[in-house]
mmCIF file as gemmi writes it, N, C-alpha and C atoms, coordinates in Angstrom:
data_model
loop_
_atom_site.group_PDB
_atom_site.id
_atom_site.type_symbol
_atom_site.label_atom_id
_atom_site.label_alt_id
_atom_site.label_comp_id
_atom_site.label_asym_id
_atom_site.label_entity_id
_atom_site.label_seq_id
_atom_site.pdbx_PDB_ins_code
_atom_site.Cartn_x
_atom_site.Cartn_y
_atom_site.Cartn_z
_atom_site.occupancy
_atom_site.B_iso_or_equiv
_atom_site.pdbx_formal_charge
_atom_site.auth_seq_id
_atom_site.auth_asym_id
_atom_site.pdbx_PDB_model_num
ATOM 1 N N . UNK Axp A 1 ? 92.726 109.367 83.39 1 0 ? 1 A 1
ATOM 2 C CA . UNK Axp A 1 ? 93.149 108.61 82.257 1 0 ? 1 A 1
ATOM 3 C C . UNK Axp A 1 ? 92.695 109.289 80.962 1 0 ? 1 A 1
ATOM 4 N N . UNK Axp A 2 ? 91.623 109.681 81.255 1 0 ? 2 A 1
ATOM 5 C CA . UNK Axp A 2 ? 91.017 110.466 79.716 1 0 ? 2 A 1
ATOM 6 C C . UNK Axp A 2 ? 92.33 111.732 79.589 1 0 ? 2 A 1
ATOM 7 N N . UNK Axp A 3 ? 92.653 112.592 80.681 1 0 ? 3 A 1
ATOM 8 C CA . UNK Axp A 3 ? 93.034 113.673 80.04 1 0 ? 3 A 1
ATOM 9 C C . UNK Axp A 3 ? 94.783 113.271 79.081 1 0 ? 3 A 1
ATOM 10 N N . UNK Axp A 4 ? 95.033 111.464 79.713 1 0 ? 4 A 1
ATOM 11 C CA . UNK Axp A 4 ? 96.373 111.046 78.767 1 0 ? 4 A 1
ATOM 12 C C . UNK Axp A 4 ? 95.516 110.992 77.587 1 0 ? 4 A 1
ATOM 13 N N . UNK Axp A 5 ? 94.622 110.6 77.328 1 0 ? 5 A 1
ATOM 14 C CA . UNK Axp A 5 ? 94.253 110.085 76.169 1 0 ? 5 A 1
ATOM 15 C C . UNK Axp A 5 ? 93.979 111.49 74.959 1 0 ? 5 A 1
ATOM 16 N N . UNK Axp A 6 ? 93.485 112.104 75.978 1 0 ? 6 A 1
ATOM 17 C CA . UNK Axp A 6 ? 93.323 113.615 75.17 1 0 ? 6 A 1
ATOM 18 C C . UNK Axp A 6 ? 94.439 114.293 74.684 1 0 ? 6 A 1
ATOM 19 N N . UNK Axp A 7 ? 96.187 114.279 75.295 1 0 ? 7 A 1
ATOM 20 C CA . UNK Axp A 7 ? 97.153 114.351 75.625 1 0 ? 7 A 1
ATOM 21 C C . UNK Axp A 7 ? 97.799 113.616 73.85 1 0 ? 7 A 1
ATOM 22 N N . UNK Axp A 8 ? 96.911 112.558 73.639 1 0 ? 8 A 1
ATOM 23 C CA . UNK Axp A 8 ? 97.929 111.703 72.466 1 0 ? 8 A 1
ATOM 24 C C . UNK Axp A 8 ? 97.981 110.329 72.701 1 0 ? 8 A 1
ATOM 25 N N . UNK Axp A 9 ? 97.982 110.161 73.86 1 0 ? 9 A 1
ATOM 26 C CA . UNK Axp A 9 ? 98.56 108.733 74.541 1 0 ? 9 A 1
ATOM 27 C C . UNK Axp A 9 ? 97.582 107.765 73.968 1 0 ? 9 A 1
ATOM 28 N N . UNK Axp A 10 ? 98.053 106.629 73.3 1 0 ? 10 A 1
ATOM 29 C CA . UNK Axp A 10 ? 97.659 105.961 72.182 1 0 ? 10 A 1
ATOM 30 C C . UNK Axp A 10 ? 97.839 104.419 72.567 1 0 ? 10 A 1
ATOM 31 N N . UNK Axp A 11 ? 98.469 104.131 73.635 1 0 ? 11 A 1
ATOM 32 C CA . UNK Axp A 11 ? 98.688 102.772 74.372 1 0 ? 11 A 1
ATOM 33 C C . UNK Axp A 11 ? 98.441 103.378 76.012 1 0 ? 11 A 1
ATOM 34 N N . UNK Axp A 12 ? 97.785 102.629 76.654 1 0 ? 12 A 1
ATOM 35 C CA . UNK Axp A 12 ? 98.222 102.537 78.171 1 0 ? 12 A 1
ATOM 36 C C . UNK Axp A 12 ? 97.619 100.943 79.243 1 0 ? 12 A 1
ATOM 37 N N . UNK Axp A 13 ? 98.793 101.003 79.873 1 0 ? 13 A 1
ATOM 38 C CA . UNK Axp A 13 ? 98.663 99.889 80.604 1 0 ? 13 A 1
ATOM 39 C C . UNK Axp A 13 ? 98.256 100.108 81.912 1 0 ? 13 A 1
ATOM 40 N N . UNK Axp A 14 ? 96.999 99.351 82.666 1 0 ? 14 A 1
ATOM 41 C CA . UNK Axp A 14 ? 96.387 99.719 83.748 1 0 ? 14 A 1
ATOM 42 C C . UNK Axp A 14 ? 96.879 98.492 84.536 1 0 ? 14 A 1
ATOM 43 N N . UNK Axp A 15 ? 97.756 98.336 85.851 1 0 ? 15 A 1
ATOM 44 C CA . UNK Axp A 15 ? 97.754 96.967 86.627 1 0 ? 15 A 1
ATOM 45 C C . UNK Axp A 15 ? 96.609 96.855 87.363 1 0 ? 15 A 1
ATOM 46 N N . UNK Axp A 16 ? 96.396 95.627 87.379 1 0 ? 16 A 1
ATOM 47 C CA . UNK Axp A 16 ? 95.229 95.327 88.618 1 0 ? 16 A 1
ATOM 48 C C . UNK Axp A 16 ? 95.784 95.093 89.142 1 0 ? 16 A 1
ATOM 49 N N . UNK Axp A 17 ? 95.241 95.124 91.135 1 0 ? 17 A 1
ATOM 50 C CA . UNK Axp A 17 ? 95.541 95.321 92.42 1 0 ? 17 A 1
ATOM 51 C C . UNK Axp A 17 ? 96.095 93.804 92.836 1 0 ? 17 A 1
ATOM 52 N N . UNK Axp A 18 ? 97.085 94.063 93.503 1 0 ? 18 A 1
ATOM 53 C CA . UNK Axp A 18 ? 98.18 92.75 93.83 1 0 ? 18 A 1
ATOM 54 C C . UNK Axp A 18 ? 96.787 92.145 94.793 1 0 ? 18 A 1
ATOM 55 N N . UNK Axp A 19 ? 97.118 90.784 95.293 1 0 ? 19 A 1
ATOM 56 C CA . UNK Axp A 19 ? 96.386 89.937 95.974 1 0 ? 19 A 1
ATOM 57 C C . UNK Axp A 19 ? 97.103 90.759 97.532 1 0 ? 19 A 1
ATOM 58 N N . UNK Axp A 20 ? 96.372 91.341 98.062 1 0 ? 20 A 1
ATOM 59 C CA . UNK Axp A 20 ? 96.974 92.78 99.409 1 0 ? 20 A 1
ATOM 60 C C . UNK Axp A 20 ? 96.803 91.603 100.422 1 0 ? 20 A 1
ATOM 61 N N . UNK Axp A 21 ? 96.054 90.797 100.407 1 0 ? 21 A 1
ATOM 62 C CA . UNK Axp A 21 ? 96.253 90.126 101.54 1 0 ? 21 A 1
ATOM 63 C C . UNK Axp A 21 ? 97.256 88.893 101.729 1 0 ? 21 A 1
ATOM 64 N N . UNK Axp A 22 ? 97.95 89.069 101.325 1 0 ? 22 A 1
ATOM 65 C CA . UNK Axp A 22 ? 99.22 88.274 100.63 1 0 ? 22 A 1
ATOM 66 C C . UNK Axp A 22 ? 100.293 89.164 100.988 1 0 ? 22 A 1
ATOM 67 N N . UNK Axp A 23 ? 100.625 89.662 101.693 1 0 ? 23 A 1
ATOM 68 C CA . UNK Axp A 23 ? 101.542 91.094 101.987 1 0 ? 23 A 1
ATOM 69 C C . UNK Axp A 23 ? 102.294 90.576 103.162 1 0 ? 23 A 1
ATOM 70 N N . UNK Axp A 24 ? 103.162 90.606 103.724 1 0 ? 24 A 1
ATOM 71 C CA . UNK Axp A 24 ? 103.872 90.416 104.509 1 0 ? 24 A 1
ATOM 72 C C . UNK Axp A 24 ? 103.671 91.222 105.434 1 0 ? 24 A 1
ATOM 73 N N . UNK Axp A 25 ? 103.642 92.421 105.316 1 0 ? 25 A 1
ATOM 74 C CA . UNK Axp A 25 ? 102.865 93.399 106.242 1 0 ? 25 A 1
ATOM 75 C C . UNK Axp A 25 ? 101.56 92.979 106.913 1 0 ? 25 A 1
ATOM 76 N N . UNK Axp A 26 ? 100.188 92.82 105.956 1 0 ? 26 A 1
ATOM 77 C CA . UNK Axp A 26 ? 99.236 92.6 106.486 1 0 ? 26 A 1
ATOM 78 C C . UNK Axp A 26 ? 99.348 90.934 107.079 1 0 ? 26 A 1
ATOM 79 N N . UNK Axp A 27 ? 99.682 90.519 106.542 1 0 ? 27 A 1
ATOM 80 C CA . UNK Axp A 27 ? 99.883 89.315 107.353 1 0 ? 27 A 1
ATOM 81 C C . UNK Axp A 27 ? 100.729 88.603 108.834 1 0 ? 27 A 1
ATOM 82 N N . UNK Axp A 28 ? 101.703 89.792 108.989 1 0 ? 28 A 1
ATOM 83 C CA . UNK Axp A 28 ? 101.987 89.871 110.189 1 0 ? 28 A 1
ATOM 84 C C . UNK Axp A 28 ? 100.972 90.53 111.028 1 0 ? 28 A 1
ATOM 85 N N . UNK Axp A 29 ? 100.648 91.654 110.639 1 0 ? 29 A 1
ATOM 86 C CA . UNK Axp A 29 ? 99.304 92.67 111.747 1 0 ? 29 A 1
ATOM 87 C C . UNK Axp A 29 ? 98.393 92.047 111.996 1 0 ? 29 A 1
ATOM 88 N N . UNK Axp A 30 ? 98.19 90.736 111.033 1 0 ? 30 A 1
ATOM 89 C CA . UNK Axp A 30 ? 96.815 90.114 111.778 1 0 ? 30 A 1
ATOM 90 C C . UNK Axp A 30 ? 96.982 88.811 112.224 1 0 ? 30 A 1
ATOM 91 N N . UNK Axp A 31 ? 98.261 88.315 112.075 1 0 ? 31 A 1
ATOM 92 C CA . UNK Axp A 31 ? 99.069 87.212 112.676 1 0 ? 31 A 1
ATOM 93 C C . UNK Axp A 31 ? 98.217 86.724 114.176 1 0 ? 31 A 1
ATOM 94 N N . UNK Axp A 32 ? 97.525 85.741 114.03 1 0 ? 32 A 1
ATOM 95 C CA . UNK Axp A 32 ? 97.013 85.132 115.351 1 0 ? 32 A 1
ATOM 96 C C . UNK Axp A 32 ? 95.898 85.752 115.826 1 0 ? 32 A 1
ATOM 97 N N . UNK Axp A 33 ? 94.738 86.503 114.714 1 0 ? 33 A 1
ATOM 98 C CA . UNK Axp A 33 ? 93.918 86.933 115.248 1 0 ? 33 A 1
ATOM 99 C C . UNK Axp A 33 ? 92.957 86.048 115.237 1 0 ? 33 A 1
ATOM 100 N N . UNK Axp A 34 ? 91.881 85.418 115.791 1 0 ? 34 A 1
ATOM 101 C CA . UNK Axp A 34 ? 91.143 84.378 115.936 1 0 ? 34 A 1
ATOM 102 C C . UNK Axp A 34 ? 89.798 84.91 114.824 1 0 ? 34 A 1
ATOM 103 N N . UNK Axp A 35 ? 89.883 86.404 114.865 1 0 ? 35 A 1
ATOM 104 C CA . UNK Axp A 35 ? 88.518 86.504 113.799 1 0 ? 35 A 1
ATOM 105 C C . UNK Axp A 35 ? 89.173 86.717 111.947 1 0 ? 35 A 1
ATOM 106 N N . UNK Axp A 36 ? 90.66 86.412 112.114 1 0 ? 36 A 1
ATOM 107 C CA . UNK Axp A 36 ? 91.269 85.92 110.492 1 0 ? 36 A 1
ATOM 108 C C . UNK Axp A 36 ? 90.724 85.112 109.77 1 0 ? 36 A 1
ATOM 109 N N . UNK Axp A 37 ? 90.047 85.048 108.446 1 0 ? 37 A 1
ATOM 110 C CA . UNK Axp A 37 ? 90.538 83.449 107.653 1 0 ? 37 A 1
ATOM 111 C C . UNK Axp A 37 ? 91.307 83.698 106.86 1 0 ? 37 A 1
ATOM 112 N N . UNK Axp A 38 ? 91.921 82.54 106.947 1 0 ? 38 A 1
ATOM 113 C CA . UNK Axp A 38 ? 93.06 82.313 105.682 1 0 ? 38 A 1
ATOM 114 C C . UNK Axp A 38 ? 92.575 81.362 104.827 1 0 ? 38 A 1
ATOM 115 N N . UNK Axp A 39 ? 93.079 81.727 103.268 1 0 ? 39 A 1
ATOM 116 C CA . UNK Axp A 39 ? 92.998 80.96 102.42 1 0 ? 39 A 1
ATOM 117 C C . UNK Axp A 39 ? 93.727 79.709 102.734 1 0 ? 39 A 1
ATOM 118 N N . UNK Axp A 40 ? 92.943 78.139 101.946 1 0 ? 40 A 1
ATOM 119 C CA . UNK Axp A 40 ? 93.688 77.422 102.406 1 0 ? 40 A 1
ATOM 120 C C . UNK Axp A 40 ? 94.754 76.753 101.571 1 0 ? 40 A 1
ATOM 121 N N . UNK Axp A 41 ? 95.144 77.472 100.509 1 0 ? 41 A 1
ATOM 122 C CA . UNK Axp A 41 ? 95.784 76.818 99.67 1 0 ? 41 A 1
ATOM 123 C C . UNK Axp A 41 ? 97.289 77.607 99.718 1 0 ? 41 A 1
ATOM 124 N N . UNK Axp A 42 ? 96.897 79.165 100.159 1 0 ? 42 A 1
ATOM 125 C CA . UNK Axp A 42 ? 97.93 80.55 99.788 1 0 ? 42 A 1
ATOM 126 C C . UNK Axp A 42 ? 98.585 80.674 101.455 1 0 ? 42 A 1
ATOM 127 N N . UNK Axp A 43 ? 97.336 80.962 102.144 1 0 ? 43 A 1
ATOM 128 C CA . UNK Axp A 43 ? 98.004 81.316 103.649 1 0 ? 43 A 1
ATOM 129 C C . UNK Axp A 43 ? 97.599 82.916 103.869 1 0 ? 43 A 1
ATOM 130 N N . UNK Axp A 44 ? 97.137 82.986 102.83 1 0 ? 44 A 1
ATOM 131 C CA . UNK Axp A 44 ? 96.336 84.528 102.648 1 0 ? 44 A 1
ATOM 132 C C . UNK Axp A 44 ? 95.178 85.385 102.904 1 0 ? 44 A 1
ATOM 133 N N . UNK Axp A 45 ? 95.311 85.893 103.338 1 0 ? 45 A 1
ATOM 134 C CA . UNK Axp A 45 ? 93.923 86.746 103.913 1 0 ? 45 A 1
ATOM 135 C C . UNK Axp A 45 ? 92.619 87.164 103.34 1 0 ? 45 A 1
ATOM 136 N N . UNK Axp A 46 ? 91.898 86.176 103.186 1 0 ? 46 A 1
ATOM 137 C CA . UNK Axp A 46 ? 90.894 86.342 102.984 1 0 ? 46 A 1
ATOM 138 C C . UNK Axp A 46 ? 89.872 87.633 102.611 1 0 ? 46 A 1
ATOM 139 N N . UNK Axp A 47 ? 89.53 88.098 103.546 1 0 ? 47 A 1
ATOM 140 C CA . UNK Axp A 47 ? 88.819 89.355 103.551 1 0 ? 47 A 1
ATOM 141 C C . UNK Axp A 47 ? 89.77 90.473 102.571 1 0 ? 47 A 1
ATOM 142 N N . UNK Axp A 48 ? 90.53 90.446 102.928 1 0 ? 48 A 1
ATOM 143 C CA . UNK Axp A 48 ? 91.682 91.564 102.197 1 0 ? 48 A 1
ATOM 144 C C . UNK Axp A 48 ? 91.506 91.37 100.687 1 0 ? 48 A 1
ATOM 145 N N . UNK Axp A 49 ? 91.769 90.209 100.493 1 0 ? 49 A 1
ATOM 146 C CA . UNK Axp A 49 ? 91.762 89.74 98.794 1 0 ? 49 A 1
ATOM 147 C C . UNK Axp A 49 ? 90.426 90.303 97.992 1 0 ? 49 A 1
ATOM 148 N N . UNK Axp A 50 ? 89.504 89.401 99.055 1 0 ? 50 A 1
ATOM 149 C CA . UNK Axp A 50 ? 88.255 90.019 98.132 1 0 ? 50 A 1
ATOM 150 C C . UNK Axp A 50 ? 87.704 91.562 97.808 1 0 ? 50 A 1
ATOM 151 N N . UNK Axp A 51 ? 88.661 91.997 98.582 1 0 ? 51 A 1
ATOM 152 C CA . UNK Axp A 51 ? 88.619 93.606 98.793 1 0 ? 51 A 1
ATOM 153 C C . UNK Axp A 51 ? 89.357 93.909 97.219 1 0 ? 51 A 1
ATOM 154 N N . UNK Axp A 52 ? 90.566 93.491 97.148 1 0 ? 52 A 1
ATOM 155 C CA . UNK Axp A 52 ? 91.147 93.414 95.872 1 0 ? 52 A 1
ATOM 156 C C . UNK Axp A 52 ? 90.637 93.184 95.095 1 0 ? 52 A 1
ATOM 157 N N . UNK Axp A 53 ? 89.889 91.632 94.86 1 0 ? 53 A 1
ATOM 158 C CA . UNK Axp A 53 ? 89.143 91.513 93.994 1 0 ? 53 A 1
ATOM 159 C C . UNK Axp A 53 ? 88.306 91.96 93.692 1 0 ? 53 A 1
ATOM 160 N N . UNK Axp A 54 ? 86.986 92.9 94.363 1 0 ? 54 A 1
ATOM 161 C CA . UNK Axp A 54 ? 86.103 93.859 93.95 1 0 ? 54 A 1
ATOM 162 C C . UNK Axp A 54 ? 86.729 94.989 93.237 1 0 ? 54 A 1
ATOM 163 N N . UNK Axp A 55 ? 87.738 95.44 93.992 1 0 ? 55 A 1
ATOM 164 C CA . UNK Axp A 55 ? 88.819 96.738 93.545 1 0 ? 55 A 1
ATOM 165 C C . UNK Axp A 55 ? 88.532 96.315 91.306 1 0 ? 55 A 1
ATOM 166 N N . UNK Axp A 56 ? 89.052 95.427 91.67 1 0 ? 56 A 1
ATOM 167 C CA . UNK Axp A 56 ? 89.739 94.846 90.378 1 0 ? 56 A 1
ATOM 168 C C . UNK Axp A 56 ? 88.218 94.474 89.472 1 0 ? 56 A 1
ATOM 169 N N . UNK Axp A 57 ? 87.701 94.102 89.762 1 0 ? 57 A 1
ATOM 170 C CA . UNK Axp A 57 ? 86.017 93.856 89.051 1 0 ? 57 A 1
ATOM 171 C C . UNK Axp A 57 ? 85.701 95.464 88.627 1 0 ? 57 A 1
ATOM 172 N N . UNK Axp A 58 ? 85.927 96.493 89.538 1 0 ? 58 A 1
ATOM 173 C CA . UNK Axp A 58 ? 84.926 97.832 89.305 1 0 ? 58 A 1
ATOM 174 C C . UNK Axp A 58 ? 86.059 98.238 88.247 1 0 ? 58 A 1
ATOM 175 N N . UNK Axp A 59 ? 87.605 98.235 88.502 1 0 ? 59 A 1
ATOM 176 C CA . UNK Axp A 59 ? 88.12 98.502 87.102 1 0 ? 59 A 1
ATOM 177 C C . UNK Axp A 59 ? 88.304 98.237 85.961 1 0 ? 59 A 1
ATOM 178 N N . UNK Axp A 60 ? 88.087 96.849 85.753 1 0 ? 60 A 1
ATOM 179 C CA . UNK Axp A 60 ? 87.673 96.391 84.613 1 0 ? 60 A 1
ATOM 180 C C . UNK Axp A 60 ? 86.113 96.586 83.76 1 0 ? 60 A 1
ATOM 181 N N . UNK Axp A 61 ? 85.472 97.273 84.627 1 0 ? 61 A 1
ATOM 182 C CA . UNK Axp A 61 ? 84.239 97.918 84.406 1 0 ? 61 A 1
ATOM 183 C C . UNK Axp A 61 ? 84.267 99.582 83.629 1 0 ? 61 A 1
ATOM 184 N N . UNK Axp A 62 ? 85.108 99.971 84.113 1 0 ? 62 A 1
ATOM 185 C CA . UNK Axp A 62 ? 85.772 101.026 84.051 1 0 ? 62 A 1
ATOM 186 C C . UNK Axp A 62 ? 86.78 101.413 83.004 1 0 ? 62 A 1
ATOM 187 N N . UNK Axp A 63 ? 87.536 100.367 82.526 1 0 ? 63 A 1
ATOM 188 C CA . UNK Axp A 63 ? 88.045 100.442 81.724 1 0 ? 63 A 1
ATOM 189 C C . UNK Axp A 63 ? 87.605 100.131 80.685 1 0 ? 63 A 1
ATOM 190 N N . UNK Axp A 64 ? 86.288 99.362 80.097 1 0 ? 64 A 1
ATOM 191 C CA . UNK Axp A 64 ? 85.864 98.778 79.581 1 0 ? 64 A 1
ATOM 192 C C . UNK Axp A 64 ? 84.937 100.026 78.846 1 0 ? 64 A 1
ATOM 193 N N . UNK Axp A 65 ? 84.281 100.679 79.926 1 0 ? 65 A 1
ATOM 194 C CA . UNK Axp A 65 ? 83.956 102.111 79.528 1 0 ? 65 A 1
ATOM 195 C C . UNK Axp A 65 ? 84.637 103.042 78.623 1 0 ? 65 A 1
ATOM 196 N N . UNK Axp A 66 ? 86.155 103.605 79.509 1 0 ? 66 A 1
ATOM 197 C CA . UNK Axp A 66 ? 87.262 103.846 78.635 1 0 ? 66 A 1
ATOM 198 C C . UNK Axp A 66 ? 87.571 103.028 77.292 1 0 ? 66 A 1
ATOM 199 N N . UNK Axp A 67 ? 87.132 102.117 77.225 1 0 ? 67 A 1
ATOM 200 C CA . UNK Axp A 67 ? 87.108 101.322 75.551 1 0 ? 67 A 1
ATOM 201 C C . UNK Axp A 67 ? 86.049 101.924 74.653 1 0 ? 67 A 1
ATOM 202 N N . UNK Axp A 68 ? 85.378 101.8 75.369 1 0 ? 68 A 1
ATOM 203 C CA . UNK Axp A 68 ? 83.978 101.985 74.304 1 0 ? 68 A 1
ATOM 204 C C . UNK Axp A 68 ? 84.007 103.574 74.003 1 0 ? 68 A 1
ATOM 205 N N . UNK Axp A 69 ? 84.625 104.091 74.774 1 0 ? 69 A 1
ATOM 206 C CA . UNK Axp A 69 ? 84.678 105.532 74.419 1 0 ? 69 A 1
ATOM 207 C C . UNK Axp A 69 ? 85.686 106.211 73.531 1 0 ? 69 A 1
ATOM 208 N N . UNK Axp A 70 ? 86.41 105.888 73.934 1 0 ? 70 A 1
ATOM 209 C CA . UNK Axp A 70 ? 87.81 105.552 72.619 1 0 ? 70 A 1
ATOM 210 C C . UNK Axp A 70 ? 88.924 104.243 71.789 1 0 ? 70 A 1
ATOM 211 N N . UNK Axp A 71 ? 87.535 104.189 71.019 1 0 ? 71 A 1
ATOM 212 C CA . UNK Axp A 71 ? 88.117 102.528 70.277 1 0 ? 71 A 1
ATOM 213 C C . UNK Axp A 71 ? 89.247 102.6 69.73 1 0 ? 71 A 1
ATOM 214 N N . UNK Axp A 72 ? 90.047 103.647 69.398 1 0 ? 72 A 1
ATOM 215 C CA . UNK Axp A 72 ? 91.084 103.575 68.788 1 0 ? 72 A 1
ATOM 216 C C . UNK Axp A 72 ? 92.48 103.838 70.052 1 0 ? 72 A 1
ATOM 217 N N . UNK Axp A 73 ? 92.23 103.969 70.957 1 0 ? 73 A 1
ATOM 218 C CA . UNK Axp A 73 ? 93.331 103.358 71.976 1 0 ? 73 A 1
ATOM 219 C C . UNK Axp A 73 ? 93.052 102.055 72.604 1 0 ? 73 A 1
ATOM 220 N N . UNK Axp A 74 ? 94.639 101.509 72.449 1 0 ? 74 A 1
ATOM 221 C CA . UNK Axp A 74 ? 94.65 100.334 73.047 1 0 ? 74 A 1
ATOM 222 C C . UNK Axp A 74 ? 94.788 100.594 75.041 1 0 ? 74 A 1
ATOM 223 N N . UNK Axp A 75 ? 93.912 99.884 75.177 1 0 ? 75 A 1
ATOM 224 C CA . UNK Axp A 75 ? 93.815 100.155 77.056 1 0 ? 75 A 1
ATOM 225 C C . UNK Axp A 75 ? 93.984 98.356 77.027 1 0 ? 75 A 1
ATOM 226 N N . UNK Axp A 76 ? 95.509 98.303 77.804 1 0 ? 76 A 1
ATOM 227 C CA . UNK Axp A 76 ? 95.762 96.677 78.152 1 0 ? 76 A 1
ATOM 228 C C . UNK Axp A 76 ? 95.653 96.365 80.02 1 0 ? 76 A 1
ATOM 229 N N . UNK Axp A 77 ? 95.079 95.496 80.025 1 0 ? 77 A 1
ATOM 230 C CA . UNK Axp A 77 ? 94.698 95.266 81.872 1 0 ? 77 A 1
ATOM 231 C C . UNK Axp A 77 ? 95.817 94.082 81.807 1 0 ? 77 A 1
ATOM 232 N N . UNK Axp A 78 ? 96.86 94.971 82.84 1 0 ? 78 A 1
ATOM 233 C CA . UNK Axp A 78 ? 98.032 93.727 82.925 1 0 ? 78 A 1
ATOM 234 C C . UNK Axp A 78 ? 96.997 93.677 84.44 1 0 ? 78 A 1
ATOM 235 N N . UNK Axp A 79 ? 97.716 92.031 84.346 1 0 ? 79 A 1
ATOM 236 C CA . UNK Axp A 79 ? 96.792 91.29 85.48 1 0 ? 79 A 1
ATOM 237 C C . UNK Axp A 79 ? 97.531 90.367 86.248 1 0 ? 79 A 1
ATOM 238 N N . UNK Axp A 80 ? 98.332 91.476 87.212 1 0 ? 80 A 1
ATOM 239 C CA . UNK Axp A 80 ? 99.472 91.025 88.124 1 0 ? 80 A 1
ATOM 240 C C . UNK Axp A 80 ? 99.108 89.973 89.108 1 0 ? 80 A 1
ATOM 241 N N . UNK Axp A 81 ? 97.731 90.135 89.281 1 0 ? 81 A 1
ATOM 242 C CA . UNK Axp A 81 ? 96.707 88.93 90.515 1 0 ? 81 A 1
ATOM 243 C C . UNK Axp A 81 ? 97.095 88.148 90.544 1 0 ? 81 A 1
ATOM 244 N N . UNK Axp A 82 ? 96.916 87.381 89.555 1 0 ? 82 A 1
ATOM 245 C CA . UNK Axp A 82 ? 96.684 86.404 89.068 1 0 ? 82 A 1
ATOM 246 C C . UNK Axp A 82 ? 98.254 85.66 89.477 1 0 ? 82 A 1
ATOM 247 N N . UNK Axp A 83 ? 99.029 86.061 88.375 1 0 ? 83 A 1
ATOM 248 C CA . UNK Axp A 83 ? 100.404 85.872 88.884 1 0 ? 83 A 1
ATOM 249 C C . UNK Axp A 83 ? 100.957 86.031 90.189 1 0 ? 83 A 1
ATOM 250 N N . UNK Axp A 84 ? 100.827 86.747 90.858 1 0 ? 84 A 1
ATOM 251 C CA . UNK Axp A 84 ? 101.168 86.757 92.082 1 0 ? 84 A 1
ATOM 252 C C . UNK Axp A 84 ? 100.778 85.257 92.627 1 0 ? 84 A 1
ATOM 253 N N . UNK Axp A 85 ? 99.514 85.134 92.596 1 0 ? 85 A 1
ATOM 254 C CA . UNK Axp A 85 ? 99.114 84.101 93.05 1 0 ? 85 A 1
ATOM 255 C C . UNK Axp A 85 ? 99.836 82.825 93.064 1 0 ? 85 A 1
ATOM 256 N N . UNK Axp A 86 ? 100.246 82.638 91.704 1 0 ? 86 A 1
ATOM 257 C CA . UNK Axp A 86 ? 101.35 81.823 91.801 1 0 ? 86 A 1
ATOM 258 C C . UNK Axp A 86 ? 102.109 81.148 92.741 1 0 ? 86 A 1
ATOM 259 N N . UNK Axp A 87 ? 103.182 83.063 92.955 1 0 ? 87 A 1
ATOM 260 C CA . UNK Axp A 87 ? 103.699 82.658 93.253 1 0 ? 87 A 1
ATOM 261 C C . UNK Axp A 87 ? 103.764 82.178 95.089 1 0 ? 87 A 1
């Protein structure tokens, strides 16, 4: 990311990590495994998410860094999680 920034790049948008255990994929592969939990509101995989969600904690750490280091770019954390969740 620094070498865009070195580059010129004067806006950039970072997504955070979809809710993965929410995947249709992973949620079939572990379809009926007895050592699963599912969320009880989503139907979603537990363990997986929080995996996401750490993902998503260390980059906002990270980016936050990338702020302080160059205050004059805007660094925006679109925050697809969340939304997903939704839906």
């Amino acid at each position: 990311m620094q070498d865009l920034i070195d580059l010129g790049v004067q806006t950039l948008v970072v997504p955070r990590n979809l809710p993965i255990g929410c995947l249709p994929t992973y949620l079939t592969l572990y379809h009926g495994s007895a050592k699963v939990e599912l969320e009880n509101t989503t139907g979603c995989l537990v363990h997986l998410n929080k995996i996401a969600e750490y993902h998503n904690e260390l980059l906002q750490m990270a980016l936050n860094q990338i702020r302080e280091l160059n205050p004059d770019v805007n660094v925006i954390y679109a925050n697809y999680y969340n939304v997903a969740m939704q839906f």
